[in-house]
N, C-alpha and C positions, 0 to 999 in steps of 0.2 A: 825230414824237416829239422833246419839247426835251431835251438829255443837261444836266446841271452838273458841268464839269469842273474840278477843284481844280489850280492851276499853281503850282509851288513853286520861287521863284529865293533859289539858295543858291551859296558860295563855299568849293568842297572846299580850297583853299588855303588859305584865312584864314579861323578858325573864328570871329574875333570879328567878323565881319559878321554883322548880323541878316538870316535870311531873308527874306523877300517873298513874301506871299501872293497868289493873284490869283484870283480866279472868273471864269468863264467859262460864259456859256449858248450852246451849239450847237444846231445841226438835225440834223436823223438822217446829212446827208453830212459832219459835220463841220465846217460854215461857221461861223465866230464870230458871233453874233448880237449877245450883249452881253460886255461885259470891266469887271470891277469889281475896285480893288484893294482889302482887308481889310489891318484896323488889326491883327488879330493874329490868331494860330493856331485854325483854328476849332475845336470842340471838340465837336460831334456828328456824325458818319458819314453825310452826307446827300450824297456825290459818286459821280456812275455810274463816274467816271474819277480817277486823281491823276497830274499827269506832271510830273517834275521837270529844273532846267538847273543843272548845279551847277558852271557856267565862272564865274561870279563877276560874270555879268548884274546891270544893274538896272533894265535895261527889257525890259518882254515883245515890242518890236516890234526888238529889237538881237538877241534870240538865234535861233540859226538851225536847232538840234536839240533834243529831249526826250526824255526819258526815261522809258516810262509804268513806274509803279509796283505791281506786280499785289500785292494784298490788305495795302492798306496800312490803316493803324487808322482814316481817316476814310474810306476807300471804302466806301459803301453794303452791306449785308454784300446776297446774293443770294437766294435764296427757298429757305429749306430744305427737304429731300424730305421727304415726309408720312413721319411715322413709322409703324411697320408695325405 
């Protein structure tokens, strides 16, 4: 199963840095398959994951932690339970 992971490089120190988007397609062990940087903030909920670095990176192969993001506004929303 391919996951689409949403990576978000931002700078908690200096807010007038524009963040950095990255997508990422994995495999079910979490190997990066593919890595694509995006020109700007996506705007439909299509990511199984979002995980963010907000040391003030700006390259995705310099940072060395993340931060996943649980129920953030582009995270994929999850399969609601049948209503009763």
């Amino acid at each position: 199963m391919k996951r689409k992971v949403l990576v978000i490089l931002s700078n908690r120190l200096n807010h007038f840095q524009k963040p950095r988007w990255i997508e990422l397609d994995c495999d079910a062990e979490g190997s990066i398959l593919k890595q694509r940087p995006l020109r700007s903030q996506p705007r439909k909920p299509v990511y199984h994951e979002v995980w963010e670095n907000d040391d003030g990176k700006t390259d995705f192969a310099s940072c060395h932690s993340f931060k996943r993001k649980y129920r953030h506004p582009l995270e994929k929303p999850k399969a609601q339970a049948a209503k009763r």
